[in-house]
C-alpha positions as a Markdown table, in Angstrom:
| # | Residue | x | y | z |
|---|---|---|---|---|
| 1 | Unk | -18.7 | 154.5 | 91.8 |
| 2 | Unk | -19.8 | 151.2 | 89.9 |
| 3 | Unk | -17.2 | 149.2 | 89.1 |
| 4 | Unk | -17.3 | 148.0 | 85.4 |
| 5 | Unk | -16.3 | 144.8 | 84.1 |
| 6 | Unk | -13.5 | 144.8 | 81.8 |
| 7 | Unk | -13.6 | 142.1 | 78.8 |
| 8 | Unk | -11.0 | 141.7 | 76.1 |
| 9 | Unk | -11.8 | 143.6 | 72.7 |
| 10 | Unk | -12.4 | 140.5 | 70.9 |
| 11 | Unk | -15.2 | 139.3 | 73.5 |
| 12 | Unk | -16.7 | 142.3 | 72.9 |
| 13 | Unk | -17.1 | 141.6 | 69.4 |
| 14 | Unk | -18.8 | 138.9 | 69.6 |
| 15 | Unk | -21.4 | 140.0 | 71.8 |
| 16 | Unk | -21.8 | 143.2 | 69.6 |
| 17 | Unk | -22.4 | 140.9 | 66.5 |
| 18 | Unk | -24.3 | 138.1 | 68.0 |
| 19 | Unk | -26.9 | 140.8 | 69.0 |
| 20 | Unk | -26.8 | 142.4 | 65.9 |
| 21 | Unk | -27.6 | 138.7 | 64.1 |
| 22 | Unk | -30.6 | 138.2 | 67.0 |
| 23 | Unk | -31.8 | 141.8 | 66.3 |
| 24 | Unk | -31.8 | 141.4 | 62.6 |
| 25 | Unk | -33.6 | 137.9 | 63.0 |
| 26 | Unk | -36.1 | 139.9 | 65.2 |
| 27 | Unk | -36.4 | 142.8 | 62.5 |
| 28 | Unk | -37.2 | 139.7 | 59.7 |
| 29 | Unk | -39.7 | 138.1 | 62.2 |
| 30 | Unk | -41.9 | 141.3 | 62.4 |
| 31 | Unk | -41.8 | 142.1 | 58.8 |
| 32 | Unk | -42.8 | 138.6 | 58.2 |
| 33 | Unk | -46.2 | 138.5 | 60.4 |
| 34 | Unk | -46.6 | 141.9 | 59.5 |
| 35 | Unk | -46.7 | 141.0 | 55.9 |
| 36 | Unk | -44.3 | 144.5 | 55.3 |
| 37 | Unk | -41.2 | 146.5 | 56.2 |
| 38 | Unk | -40.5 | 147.6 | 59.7 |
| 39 | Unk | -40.9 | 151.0 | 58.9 |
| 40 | Unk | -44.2 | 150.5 | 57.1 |
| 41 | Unk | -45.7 | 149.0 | 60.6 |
| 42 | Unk | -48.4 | 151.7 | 61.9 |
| 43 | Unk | -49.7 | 151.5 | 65.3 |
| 44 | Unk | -47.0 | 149.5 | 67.2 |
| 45 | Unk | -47.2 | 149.1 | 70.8 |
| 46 | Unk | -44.2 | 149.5 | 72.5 |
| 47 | Unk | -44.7 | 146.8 | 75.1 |
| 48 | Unk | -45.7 | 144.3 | 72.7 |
| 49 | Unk | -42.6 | 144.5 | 70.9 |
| 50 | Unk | -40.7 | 144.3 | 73.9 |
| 51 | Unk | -42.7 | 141.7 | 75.2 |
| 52 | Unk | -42.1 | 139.5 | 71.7 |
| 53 | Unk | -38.1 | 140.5 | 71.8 |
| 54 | Unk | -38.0 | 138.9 | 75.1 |
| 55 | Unk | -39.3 | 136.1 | 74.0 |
| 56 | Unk | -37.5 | 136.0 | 70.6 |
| 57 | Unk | -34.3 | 136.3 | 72.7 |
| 58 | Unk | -35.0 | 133.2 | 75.1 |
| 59 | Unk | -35.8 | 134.5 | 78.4 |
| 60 | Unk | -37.9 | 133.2 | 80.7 |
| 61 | Unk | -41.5 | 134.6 | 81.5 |
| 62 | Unk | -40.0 | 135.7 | 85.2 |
| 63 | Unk | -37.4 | 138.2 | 83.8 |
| 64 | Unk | -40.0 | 139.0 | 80.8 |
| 65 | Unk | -42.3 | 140.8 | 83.2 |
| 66 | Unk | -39.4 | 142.3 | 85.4 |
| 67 | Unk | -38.3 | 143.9 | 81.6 |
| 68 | Unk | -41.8 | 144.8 | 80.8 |
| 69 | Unk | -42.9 | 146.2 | 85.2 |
| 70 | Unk | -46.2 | 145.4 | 86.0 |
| 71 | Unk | -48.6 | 147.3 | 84.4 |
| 72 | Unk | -47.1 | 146.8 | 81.0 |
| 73 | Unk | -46.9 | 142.5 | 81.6 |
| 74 | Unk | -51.0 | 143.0 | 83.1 |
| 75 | Unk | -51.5 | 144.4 | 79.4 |
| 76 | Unk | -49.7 | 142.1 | 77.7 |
| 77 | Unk | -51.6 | 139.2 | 80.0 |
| 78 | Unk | -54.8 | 141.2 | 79.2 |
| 79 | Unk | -54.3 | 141.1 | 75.1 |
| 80 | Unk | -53.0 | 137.7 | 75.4 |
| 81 | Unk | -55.9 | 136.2 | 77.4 |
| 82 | Unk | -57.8 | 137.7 | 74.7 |
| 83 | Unk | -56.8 | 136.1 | 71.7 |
| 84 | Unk | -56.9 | 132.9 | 73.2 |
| 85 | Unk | -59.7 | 133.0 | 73.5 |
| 86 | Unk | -60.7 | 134.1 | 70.0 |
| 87 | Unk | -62.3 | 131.5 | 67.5 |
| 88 | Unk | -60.2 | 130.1 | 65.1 |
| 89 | Unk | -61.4 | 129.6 | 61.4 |
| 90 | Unk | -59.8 | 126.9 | 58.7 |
């Protein structure tokens, strides 16, 4: 049996709406690139938004790909490679 951590009711509050603030900041970010609302985006790959809510949320590129497993951080290092290489127009 896994022993849980017990946190006051209060602490828990905080977490609760601190990741409901980062979420919603999230939710604005992709509606903002995507020129749109969230539920208007069409053709959304699941590890790319994973991938960006890692970064959005601060972690570091280690626990990133442990988040993502390996085949899904390859593709995201495959896509990424990509459109670095892609020319850039002013």
């Amino acid at each position: 049996m896994a022993v849980q951590p017990t946190y006051p009711r209060y602490i828990k509050s905080i977490e609760y709406a601190s990741m409901t603030s980062l979420l919603q900041d999230f939710r604005r970010a992709l509606e903002h690139e995507s020129g749109g609302y969230i539920h208007q985006l069409d053709n959304i790959n699941a590890a790319m938004i994973l991938s960006d809510l890692c970064v959005f949320l601060g972690l570091s590129n280690e626990n990133r790909r442990k988040i993502l497993g390996v085949q899904a951080a390859s593709f995201i290092d495959s896509v990424m490679s990509k459109s670095d290489k892609l020319p850039v127009k002013h």
